[in-house]
C-alpha positions in Angstrom: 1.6 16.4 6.8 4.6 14.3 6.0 4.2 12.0 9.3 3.0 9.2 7.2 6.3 9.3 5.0 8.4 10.3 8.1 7.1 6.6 10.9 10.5 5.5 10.5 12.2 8.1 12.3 13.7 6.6 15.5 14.1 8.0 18.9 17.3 8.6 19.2 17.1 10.4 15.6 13.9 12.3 16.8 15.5 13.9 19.9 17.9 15.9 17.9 15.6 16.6 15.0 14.2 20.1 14.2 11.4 20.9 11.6 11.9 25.1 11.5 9.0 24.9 8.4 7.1 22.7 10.9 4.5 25.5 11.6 4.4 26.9 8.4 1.8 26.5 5.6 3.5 25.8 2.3 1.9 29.1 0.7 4.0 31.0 3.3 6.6 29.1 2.8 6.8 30.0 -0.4 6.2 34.1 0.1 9.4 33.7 2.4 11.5 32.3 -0.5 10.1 34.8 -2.6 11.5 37.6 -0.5 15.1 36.1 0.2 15.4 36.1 -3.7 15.0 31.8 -4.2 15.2 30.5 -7.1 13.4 28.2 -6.2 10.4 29.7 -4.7 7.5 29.2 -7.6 8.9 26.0 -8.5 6.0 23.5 -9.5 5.0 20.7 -6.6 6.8 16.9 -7.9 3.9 14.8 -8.0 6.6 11.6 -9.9 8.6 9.8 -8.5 11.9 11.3 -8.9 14.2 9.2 -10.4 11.6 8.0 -12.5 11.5 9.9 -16.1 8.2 11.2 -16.9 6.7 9.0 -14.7 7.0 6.1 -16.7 8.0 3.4 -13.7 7.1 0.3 -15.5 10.3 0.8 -17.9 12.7 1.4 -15.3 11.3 -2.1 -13.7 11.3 -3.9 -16.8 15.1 -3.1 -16.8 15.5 -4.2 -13.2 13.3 -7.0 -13.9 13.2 -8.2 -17.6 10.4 -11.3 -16.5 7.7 -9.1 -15.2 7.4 -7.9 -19.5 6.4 -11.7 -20.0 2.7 -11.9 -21.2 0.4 -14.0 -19.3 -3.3 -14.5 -18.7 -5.8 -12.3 -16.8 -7.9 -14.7 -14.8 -11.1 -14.2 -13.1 -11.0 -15.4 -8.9 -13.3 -17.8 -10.1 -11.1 -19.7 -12.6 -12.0 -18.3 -15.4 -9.4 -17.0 -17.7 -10.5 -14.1 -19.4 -7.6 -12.7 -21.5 -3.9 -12.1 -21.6 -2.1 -9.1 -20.5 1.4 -8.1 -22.1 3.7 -8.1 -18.7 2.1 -7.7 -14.4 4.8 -4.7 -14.6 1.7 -3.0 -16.1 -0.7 -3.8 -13.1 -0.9 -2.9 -10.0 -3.1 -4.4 -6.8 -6.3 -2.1 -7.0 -6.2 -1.1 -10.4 -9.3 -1.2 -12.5 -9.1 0.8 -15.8 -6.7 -0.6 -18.5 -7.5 -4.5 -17.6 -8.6 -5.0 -21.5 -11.0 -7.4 -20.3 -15.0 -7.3 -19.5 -17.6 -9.6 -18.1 -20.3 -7.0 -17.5 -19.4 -6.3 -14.1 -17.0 -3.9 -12.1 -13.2 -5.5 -12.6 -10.8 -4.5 -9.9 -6.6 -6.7 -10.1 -6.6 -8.8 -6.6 -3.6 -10.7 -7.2 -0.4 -10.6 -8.7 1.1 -14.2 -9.4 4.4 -13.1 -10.7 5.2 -17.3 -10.5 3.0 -17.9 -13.4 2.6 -14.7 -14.7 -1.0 -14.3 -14.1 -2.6 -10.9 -13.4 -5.9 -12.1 -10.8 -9.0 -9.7 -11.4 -12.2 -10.2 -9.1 -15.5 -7.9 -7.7 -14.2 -5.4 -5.3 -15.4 -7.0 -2.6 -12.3 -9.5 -3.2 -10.1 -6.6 -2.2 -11.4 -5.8 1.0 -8.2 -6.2 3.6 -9.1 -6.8 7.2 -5.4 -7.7 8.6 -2.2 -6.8 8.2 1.4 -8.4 9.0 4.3 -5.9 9.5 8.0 -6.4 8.7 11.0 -3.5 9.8 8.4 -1.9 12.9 9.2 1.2 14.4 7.5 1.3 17.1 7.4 5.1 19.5 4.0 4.1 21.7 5.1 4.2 25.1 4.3 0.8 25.8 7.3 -1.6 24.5 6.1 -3.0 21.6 7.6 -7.1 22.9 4.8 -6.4 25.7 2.0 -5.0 23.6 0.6 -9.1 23.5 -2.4 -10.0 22.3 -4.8 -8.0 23.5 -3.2 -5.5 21.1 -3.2 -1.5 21.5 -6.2 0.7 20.1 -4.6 2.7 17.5 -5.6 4.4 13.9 -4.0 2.8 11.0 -3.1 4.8 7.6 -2.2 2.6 4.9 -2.3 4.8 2.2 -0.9 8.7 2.1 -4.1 9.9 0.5 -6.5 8.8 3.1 -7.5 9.2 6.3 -6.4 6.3 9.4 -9.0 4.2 10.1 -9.9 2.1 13.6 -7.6 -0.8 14.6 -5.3 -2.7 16.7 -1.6 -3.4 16.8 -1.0 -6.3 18.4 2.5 -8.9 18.8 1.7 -12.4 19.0 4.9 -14.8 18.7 7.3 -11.8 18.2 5.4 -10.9 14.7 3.0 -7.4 14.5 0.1 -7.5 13.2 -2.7 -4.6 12.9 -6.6 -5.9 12.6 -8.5 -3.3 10.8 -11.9 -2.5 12.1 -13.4 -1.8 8.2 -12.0 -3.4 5.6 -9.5 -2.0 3.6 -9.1 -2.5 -0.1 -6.2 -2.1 -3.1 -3.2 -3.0 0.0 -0.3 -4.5 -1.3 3.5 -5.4 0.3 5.4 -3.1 0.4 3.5 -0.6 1.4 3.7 1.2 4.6 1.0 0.9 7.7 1.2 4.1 9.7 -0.1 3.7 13.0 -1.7 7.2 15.4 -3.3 7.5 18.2 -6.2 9.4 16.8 -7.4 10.5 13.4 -7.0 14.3 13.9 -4.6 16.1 12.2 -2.8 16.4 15.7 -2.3 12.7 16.6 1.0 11.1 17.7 2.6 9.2 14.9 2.7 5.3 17.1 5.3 4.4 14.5 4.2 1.7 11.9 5.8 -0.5 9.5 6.1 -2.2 6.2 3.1 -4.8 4.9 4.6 -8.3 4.7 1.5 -9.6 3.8 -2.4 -9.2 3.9 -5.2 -11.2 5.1 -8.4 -10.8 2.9 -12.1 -11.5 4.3 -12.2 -15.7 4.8 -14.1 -16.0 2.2 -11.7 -14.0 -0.8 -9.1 -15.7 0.9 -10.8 -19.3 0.0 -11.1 -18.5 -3.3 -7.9 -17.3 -4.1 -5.7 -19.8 -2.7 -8.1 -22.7 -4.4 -7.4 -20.3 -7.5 -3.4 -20.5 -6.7 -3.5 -24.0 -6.0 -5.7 -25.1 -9.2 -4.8 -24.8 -13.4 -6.9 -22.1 -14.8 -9.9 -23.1 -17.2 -9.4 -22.1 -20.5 -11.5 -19.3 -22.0 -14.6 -19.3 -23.6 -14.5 -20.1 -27.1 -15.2 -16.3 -29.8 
């Protein structure tokens, strides 16, 4: 299923677009290049990003973007600073092995201040998403998207490839989208895409989607990271 990599597509694009390997599981797929004499028929599933050598992503954005190799410190939601990390190219939203730090309990990164360097680590409970602002929407529902208003449009919202859309609601409040989630979401970051259907089966119509601007965190994660962006960090305990 490629329709969460594929919301983009417009109208006027999808009108003259044919999928002839639509229907076709990809073992099939491959028996048929096997019997027109492809090459390329047993040829290993890319699971890297392609322009990306061995995977290694990190060095291609430390070339792009020599500052995010700066150290910093690792610093707890609370305030606390519990260590330094060696550049937030190495982190990503989500993450939880690698931190180098421990305070006994699960670590998950929250928060990426790429400002002042600091790589924000909290419970997982601080990761829970409940909202979502979209940028660059696509929208293919059949009610305009400048009408949808606030009373929104029941919809299921992917934000991740690898798992399944969950209950929510588009809605357009001042010409800006915005999808509420009805369970909280955790490890979303900007940039990524929100995938909107109308059901969760594999059948669904694709809604359209767009690109996370920003997300909104419970009330009370969102209180203690902005006092957390807004104050100087405590210095760590002394060895």
């Amino acid at each position: 299923d490629q329709s969460y990599f594929l919301f983009a597509t417009t109208q006027e694009q999808l009108d003259f677009l044919r999928f002839p390997l639509g229907e076709l599981p990809k073992a099939r797929t491959r028996e048929l290049a096997e019997e027109m004499g492809m090459v390329v028929a047993q040829k290993a599933d890319s699971q890297d990003i392609c322009f990306v050598p061995q995977g290694k992503y990190a060095d291609v954005i430390g070339k792009l973007r020599p500052d995010s190799q700066l150290a910093g410190d690792i610093v707890h939601i609370d305030g606390r600073v519990l260590g330094t990390h060696p550049g937030i190219v190495n982190y990503t939203i989500g993450q939880r092995k690698g931190l180098g730090v421990a305070t006994g309990d699960p670590l998950y990164v929250v928060h990426l201040d790429a400002r002042s360097k600091r790589v924000v680590v909290g419970p997982r409970e601080a990761l829970e998403t409940t909202k979502v602002i979209l940028r660059d929407v696509n929208w293919l529902g059949d009610t305009p998207l400048e009408a949808i208003g606030a009373d929104g449009v029941a919809c299921f919202a992917k934000l991740r490839s690898t798992r399944p859309p969950k209950p929510a609601r588009i809605r357009v409040i001042d010409g800006v989208a915005e999808v509420e989630l009805e369970e909280g979401e955790s490890g979303i970051a900007a940039g990524q895409a929100c995938v909107l259907y109308s059901s969760p089966d594999d059948e669904a119509r694709v809604y359209g989607g767009g690109f996370i601007e920003r997300s909104e965190r419970s009330p009370q994660a969102e209180a203690l990271l902005s006092q957390l962006l807004s104050a100087t960090p405590s210095p760590a305990p002394a060895a």
